[in-house]
C-alpha positions in Angstrom: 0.0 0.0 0.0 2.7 2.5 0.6 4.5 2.1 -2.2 1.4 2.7 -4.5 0.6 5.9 -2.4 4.3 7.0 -3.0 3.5 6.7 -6.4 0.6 8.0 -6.4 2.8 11.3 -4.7 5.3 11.5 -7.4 2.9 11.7 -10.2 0.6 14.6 -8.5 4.0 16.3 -7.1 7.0 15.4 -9.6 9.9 16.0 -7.2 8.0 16.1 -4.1 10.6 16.0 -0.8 10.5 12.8 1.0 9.0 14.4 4.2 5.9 15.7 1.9 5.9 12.1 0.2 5.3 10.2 3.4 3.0 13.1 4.8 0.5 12.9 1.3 0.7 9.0 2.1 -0.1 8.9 5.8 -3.1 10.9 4.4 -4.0 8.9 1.7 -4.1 5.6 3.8 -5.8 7.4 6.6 -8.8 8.3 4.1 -9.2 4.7 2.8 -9.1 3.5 6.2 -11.8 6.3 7.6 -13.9 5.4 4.2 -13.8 1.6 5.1 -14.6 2.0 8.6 -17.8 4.0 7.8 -18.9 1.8 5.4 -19.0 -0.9 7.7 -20.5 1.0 10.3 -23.5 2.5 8.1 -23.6 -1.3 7.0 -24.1 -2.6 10.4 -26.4 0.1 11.5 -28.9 -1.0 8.6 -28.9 -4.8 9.2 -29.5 -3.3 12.5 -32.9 -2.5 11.6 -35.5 -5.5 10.6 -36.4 -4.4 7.6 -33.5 -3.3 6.4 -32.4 -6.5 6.8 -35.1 -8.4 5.6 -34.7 -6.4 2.6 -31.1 -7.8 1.9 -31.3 -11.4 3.5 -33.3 -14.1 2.1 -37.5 -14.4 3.7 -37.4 -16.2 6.6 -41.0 -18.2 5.2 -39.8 -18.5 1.4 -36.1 -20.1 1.6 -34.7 -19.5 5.1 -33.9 -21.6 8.3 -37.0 -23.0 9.2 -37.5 -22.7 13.1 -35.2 -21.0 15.6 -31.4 -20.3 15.8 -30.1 -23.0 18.5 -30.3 -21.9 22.0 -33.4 -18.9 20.7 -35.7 -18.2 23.2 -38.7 -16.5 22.1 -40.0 -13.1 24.3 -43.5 -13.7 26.4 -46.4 -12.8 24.1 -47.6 -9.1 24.5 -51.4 -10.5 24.5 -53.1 -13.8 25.1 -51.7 -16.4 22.8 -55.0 -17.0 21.6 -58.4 -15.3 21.4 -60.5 -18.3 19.8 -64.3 -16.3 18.9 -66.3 -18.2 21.0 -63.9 -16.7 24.1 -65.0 -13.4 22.7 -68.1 -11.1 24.1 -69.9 -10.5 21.0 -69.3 -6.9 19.7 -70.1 -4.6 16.9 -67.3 -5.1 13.6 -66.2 -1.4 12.8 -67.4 0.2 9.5 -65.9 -0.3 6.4 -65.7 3.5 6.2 -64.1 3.4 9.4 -61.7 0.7 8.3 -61.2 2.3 5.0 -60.1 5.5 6.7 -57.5 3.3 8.0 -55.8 1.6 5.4 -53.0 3.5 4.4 -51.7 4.2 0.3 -49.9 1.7 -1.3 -48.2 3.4 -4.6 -48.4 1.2 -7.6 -44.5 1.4 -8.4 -44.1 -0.2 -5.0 -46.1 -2.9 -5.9 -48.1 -3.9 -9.1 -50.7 -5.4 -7.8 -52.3 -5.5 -4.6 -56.0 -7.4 -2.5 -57.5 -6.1 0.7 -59.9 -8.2 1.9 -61.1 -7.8 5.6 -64.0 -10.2 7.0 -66.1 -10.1 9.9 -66.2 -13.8 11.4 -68.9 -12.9 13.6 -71.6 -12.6 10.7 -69.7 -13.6 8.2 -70.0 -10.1 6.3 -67.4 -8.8 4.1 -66.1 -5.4 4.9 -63.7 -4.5 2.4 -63.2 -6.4 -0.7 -60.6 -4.6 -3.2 -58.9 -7.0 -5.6 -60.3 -10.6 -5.2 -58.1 -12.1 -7.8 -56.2 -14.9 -7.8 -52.5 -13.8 -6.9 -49.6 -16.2 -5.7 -49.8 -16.5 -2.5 -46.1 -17.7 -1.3 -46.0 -19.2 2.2 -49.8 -18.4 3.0 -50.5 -21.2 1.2 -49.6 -23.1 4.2 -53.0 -21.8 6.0 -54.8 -23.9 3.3 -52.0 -27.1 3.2 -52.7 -27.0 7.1 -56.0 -26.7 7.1 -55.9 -30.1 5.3 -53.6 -32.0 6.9 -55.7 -31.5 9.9 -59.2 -32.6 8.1 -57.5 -35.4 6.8 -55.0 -36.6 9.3 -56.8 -35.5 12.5 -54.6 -33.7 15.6 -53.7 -36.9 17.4 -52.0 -39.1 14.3 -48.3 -39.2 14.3 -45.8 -41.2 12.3 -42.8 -43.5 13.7 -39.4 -43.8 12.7 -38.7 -47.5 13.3 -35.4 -50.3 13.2 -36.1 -53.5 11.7 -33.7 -56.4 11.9 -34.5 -59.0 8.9 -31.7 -61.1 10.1 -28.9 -61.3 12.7 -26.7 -58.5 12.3 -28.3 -56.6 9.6 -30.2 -53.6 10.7 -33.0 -51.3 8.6 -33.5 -48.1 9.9 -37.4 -47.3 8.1 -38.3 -43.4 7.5 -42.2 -43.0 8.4 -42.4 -39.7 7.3 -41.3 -37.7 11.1 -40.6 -34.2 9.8 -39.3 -33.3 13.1 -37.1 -36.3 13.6 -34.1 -35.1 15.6 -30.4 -36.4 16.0 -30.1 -35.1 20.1 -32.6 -35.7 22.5 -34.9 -32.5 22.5 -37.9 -32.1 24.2 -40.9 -32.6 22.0 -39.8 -34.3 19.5 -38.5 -38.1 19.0 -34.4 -38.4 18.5 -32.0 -40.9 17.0 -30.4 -40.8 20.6 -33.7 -42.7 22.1 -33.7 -44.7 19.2 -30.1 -45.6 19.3 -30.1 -46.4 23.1 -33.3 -48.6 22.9 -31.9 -50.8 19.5 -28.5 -50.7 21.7 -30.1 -52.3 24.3 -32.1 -54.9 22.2 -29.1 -55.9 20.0 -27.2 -56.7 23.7 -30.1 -58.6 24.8 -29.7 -60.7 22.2 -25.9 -60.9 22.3 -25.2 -59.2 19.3 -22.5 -56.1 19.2 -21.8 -55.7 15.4 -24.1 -54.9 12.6 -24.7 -53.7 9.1 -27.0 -50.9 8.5 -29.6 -49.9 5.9 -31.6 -47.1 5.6 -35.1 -47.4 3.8 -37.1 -44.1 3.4 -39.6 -45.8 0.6 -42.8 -44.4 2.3 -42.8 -41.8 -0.1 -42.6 -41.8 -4.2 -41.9 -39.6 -7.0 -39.5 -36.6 -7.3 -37.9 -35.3 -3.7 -37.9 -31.8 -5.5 -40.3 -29.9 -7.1 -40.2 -29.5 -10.8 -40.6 -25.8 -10.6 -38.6 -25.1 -7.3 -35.6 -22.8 -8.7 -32.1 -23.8 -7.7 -31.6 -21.2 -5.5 -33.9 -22.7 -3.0 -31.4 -25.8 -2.6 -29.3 -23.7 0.1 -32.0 -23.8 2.5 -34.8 -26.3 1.6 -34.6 -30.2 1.6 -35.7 -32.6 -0.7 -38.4 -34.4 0.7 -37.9 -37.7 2.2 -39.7 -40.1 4.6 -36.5 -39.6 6.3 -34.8 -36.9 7.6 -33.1 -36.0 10.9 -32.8 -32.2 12.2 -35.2 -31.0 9.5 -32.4 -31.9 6.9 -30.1 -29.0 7.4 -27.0 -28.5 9.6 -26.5 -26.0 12.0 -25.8 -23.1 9.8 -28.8 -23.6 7.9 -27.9 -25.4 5.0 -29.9 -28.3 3.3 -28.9 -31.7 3.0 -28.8 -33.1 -0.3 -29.8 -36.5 0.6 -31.7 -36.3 4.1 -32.2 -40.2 4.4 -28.0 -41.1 3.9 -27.4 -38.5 6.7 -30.4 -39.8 9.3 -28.6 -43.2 8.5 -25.0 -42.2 9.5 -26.3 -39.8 12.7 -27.9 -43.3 13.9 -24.7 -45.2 13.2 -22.6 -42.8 15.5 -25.1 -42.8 18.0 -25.5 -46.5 18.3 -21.1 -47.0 17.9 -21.7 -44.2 21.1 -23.9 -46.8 22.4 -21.4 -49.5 22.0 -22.1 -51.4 19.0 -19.8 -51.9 16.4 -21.3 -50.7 13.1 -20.1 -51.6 9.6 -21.4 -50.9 6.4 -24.5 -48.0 6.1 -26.0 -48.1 2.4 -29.7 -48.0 1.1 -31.8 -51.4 1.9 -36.0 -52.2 1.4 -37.2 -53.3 4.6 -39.8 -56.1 4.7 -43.3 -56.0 6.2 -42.4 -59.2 8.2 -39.2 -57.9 9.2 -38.4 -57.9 12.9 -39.0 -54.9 15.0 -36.6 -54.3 17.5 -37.1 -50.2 18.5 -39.4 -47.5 17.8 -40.1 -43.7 18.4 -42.9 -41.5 17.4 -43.0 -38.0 16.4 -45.2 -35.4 17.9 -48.7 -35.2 17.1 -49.9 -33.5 13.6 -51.3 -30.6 16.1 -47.9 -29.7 17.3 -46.4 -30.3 13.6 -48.6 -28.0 12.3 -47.6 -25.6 14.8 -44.3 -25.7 14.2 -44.4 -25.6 10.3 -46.7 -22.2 10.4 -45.1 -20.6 12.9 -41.7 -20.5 11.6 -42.7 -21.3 7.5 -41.0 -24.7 7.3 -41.5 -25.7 3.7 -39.7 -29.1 4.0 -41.8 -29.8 6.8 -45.6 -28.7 5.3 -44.6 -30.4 1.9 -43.6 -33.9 4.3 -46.9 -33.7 5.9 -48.9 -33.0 2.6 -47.1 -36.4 1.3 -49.1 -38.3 4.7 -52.2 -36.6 3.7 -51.5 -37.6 0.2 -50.9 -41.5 1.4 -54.0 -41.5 3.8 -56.5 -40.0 1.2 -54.8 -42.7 -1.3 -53.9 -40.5 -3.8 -50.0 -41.6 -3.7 -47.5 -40.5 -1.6 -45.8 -37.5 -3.8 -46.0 -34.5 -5.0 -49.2 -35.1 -7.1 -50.9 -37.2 -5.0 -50.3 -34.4 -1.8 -51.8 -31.6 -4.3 -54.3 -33.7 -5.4 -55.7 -34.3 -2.0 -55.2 -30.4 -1.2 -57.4 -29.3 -4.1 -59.8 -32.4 -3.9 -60.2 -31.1 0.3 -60.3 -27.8 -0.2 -63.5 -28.1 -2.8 -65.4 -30.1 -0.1 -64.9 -27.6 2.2 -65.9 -25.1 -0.3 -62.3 -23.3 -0.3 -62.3 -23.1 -3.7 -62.9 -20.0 -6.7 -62.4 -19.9 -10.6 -58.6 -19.7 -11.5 -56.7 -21.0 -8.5 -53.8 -23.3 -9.0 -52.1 -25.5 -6.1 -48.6 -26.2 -7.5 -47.4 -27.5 -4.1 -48.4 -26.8 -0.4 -45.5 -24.7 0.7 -46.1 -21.8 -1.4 -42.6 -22.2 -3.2 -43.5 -22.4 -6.2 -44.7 -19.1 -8.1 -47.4 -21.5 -10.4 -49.4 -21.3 -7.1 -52.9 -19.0 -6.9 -55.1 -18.0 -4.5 -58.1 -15.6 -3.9 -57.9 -13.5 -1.0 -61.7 -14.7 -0.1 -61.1 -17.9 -0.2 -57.8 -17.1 2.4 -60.0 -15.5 4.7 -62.6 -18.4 4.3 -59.6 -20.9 5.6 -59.3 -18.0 8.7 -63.0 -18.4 9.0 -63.2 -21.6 10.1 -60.4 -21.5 12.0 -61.7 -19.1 14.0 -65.2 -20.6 14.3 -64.4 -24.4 13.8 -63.5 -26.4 17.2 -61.7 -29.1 14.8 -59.7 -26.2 12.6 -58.9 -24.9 16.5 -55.4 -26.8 16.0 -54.4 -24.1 14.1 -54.5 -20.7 16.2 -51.0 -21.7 18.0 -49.0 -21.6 15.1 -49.8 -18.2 13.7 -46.9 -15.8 14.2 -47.9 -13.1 17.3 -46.9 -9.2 15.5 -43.7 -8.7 16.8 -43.6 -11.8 19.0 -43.4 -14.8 17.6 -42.3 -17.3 14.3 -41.9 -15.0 11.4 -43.3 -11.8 12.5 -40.6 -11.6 15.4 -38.9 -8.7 13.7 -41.9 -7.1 12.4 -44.3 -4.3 14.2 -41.1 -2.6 15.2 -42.3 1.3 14.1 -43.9 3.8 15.9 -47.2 3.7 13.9 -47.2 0.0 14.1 -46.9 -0.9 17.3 -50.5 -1.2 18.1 -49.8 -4.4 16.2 -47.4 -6.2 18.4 -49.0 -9.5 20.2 -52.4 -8.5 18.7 -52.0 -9.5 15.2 -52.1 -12.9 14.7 -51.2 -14.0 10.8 -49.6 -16.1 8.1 -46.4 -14.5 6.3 -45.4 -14.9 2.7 -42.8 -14.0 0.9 -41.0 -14.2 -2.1 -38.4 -11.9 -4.4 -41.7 -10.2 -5.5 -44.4 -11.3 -3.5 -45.6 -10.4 0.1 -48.9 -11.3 1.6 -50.1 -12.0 5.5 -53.5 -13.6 6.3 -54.5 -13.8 9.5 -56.9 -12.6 12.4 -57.0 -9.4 15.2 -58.9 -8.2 17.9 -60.4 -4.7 17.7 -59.7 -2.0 20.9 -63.5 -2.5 21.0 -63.2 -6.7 21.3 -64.0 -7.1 17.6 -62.9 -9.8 16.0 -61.8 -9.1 12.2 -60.0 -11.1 9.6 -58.0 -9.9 7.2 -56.6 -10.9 3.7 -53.4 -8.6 2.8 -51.6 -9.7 -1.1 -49.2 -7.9 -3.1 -47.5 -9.1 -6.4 -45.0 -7.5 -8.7 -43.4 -6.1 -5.4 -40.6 -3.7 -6.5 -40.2 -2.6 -2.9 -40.9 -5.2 -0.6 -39.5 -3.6 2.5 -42.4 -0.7 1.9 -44.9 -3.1 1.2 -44.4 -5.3 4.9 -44.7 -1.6 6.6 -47.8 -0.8 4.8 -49.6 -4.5 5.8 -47.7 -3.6 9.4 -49.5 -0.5 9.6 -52.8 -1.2 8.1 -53.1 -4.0 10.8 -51.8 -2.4 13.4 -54.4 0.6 13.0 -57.2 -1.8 12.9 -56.2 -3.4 15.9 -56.2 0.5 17.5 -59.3 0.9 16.3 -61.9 1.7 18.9 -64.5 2.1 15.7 -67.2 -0.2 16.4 
């Protein structure tokens, strides 16, 4: 560096004295370094803020870590975690004057196209209806996949991870479709640990201490990745497999390519841990006469589904949508878990002219959705004792999941553990479904889409705000 400056010296000042030399040099460096250091400090200062930084670093609900940063401990909820209708004292829904005069601009160069749909679930009676068209709806598609799941699988079902032995010494560990299979113990949630110790202690009862291991994840069929899921999702979301161990990422995040190999070798170290010598760990089709020699059992689809909305887990809603998929026998992949959706969401009469579902995460952009038939989903959610499941998992404003950094500005803050919703985002689409309380104890739901998002920063404040003011509202 100093001998560029001192050239840098010679050519401004042709026979400059060494004293001046080193003096226009100190200088010089002195600058870059002052430039540098405020660059990094104005670039700290704005990943600071939320939404700066959920401007520059990938959605948390389209293709980032799905659930919390180890050792995360979420802040108390502002409000009560749940205000279920029939909890409610019945009161008047605001106008939709009065909820009008709230909604704030949205400027078409911010976003091309934009729905506001607010619904009272007391009557039933739409408020404000602007833009029921079908838009994509990114991750609040997972309000409808949910929905499902719990229609077809019930809230007390839940899906074992077992080891089969079909002969001395030779061990199949069988993938039954656990999304939330872990490699620790964690409370909550069945672990390779417990399964290790319990096949441990079978294989010593029968006085064996060395085995061979295969893995089997043939529960499900088809693809593991979406046809039209872009590349650039592979960072951060799995392919699906009836097996998989800590969500198939590591602890920075990133996805597994091959989720079933890597549940395979975490049980192979935990069982070596456990004293067994293990050999070989490949692929191998388990039998249905096969010896059973340990079991655990994932948490029920209740708690799933509360995990999967709260913090957008798209490996995890698209695993479930394969069980719904097997139970409703219309195959155990990516079209047979759509096909179930759609054929679901018609019975329940969550359907309009011109939606699409593409898959159940909301990754793919082939997805649409009305806003009504959104709110519809909230509706009976809201109203339904056996849709109740789902109130737990909505993100609290400010709170909670993926509206933890959200509700963070002065005329939002009315907002914060009120609003109760479903995020979605991709590179140009943001939308949030969901359901408040009124200052006057009404309950509203609301419907909030925006595609062709040039400015998607501008678009969260403006659903942050409109919310937040119709939680203030004191309008009925």
């Amino acid at each position: 560096m100093d001998a560029t400056f001192d050239t840098i010296a010679n050519h401004a000042g042709g026979n400059m004295p060494r004293p001046v030399t080193r003096a226009v040099t100190r200088l010089a460096r002195n600058a870059v370094l002052v430039l540098l250091a405020v660059v990094v400090v104005v670039a700290g200062a704005l990943l600071a803020v939320p939404q700066w930084r959920a401007a520059v670093l990938p959605a948390a609900d389209g293709t980032g870590p799905a659930g919390p940063p180890f050792g995360y401990r979420e802040p108390a909820t502002a409000g009560p975690p749940e205000l279920p209708l029939d909890a409610l004292a019945e009161a008047p829904a605001p106008t939709a004057k009065a909820l009008l005069g709230r909604l704030p601009k949205l400027a078409a160069k911010v976003a091309g196209t934009s729905s506001v749909l607010v619904l009272d679930p007391q009557t039933g009676r739409t408020l404000i209806n602007r833009g029921n068209r079908p838009a994509i709806p990114a991750s609040t598609m997972k309000l409808l996949s949910s929905l499902v799941a719990l229609e077809t699988l019930g809230e007390r079902r839940s899906f074992a991870t077992t080891v089969l032995s079909p002969r001395r010494g030779v061990l199949i560990l069988r993938g039954g479709g656990d999304p939330l299979l872990t490699d620790a113990r964690t409370p909550g949630r069945a672990s390779l640990q417990d399964l290790a110790a319990a096949t441990a202690a079978g294989l010593r009862r029968g006085g064996v201490g060395k085995v061979t291991i295969g893995y089997d994840a043939g529960l499900f069929t088809g693809r593991a990745w979406h046809p039209r899921w872009t590349d650039n999702y592979r960072y951060s979301v799995a392919p699906i497999s009836a097996l998989t161990v800590n969500r198939g990422r590591d602890r920075t995040g990133k996805a597994d390519d091959n989720p079933a190999r890597t549940a395979a070798k975490a049980f192979a170290a935990r069982l070596a841990k456990a004293g067994i010598v293990v050999g070989a760990v490949k692929p191998m089709k388990a039998a249905s006469d096969d010896d059973q020699l340990a079991s655990v059992s994932s948490p029920d689809v209740a708690d799933i589904v509360e995990h999967n909305l709260r913090y957008s887990d798209n490996t995890g809603v698209e695993t479930l949508t394969r069980q719904v998929g097997l139970i409703a026998r219309r195959g155990g992949d990516f079209a047979g878990g759509t096909r179930a959706v759609r054929e679901t969401l018609k019975r329940l009469g969550l359907w309009a002219p011109g939606m699409v579902v593409d898959d159940t995460s909301g990754l793919s952009r082939h997805n649409r959705v009305t806003p009504v038939v959104l709110a519809k989903a909230m509706q009976l959610v809201v109203t339904e004792n056996r849709f109740r499941a789902l109130l737990p998992g909505l993100p609290v404003g400010g709170v909670s999941g993926t509206l933890t950094d959200r509700f963070d500005d002065a005329g939002e803050r009315a907002g914060r553990g009120i609003v109760r919703a479903k995020t979605g985002s991709l590179r140009d689409v943001t939308t949030l479904a969901g359901y408040l309380v009124t200052a006057d104890g009404s309950p509203l739901i609301f419907v909030l889409m925006a595609n062709r998002v040039s400015r998607p920063v501008a678009v969260r404040d403006w659903m942050d705000t409109a919310t937040a003011r119709w939680a203030a509202c004191g309008c009925g």
